[in-house]
C-alpha atoms as one frame of an Amber mdcrd trajectory, in Angstrom:
protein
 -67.022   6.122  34.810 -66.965   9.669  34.617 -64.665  12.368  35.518 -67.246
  13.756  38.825 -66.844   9.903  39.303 -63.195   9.438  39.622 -63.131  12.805
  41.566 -65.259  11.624  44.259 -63.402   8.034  44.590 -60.065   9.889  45.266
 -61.827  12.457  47.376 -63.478   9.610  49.623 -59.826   8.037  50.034 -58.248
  11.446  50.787 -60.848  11.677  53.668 -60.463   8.369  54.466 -56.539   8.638
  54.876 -56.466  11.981  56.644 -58.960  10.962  59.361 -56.217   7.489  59.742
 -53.291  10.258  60.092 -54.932  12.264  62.700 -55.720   8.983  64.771 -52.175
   8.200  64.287 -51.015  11.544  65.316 -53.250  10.895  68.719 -51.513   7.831
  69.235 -48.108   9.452  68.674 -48.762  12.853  70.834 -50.287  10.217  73.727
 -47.493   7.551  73.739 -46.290   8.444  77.254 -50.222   9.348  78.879 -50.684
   6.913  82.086 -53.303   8.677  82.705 -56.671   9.405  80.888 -60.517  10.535
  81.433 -61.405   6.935  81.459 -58.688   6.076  84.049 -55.579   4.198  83.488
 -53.004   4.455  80.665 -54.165   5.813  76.938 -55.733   2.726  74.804 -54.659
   2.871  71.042 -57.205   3.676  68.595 -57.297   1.812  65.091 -59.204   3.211
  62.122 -61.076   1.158  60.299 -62.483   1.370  56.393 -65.070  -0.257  54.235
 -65.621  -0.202  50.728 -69.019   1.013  49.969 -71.035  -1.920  50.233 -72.179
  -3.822  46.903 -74.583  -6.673  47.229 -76.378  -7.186  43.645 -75.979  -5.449
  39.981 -78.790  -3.310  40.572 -76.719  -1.658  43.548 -73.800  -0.890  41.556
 -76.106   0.696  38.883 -77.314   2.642  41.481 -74.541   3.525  43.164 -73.269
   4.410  39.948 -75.649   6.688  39.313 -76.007   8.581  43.022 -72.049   8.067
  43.500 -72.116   6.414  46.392 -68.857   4.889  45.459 -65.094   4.859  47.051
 -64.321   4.452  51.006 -65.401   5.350  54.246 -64.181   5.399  57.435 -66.931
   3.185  59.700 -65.441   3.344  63.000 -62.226   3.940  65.045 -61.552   1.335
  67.419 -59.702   0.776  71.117 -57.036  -1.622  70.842 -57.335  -3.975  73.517
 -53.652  -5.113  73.519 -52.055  -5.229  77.056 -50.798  -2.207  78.341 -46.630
  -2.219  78.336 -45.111  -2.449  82.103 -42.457  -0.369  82.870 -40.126  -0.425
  85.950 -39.574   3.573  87.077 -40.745   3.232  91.278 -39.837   7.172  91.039
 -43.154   7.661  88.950 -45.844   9.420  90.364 -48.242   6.401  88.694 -46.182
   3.165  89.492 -47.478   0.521  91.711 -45.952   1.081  94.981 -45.355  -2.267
  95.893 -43.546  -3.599  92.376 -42.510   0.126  90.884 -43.874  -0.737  87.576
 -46.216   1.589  85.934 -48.803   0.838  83.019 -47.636   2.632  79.878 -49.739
   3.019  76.884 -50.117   0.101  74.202 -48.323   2.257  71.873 -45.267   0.730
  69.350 -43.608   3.957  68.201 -42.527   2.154  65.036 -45.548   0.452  63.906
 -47.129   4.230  64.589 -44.459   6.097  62.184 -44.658   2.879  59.719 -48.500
   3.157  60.087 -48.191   6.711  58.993 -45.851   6.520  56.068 -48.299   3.600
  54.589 -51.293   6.333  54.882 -49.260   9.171  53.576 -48.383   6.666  50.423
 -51.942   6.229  50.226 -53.486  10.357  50.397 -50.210  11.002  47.849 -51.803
   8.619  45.532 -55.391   9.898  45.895 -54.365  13.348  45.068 -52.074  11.834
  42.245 -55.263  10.413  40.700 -57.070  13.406  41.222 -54.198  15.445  39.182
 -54.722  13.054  36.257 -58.371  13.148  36.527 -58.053  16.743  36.174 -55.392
  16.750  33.593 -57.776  14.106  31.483 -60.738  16.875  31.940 -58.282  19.635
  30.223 -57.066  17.335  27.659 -60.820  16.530  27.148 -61.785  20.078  26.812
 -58.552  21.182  24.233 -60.421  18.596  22.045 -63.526  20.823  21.859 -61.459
  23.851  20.328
């Protein structure tokens, strides 16, 4: 593999990971929305990744060649957990006969955990990027 290679893996999972972060700031910044465009309570979104697909040896030749190698991002899905029932009769949403309102299918924690695992994961992209680049100047003090 060459260098252009390597740089273009990492890149893929640096875009991968910061598209994951934004979703996860969405979830975070709508964790209290009980109402949305589409009516009802905010839905939490999921991102979801795929490997570039490989399906014989004359694919990963090619794919070596035209670097169509690394991650992507394929789709970001609606979770379709229920939403979390709340008792507050003093909000402007709750039912008025029970006083529970639907809150969004946000979990604060697994959010924040969620976004320390994809922070791990962009550090180490642009960790491998800094010793793909360091490799390319050690490569190039050989030449003098």
């Amino acid at each position: 593999m060459d260098f252009m290679r390597a740089l273009h893996v990492s890149g893929t999972g640096l875009n991968a990971h910061r598209t994951k972060m934004n979703v996860i700031a969405e979830n975070l910044a709508n964790s209290e929305t009980t109402r949305t465009e589409e009516g009802g309570p905010y839905r939490r979104k999921m991102v979801v990744f795929e490997a570039k697909p490989v399906e014989n040896f004359e694919s990963v030749l090619e794919s070596l060649e035209h670097g169509r190698n690394g991650v992507e991002v394929t789709e970001v899905i609606t979770s379709q957990e229920d939403y979390r029932l709340v008792h507050n009769p003093s909000h402007p949403d709750a039912d008025p006969v029970t006083g529970y309102v639907a809150m969004p299918n946000v979990n604060l924690l697994t959010e924040i955990a969620d976004m320390m695992v994809a922070r791990r994961a962009y550090d180490a992209s642009v960790t491998a990027i800094s010793n793909t680049k360091s490799m390319i100047l050690k490569a190039l003090e050989i030449g003098k």
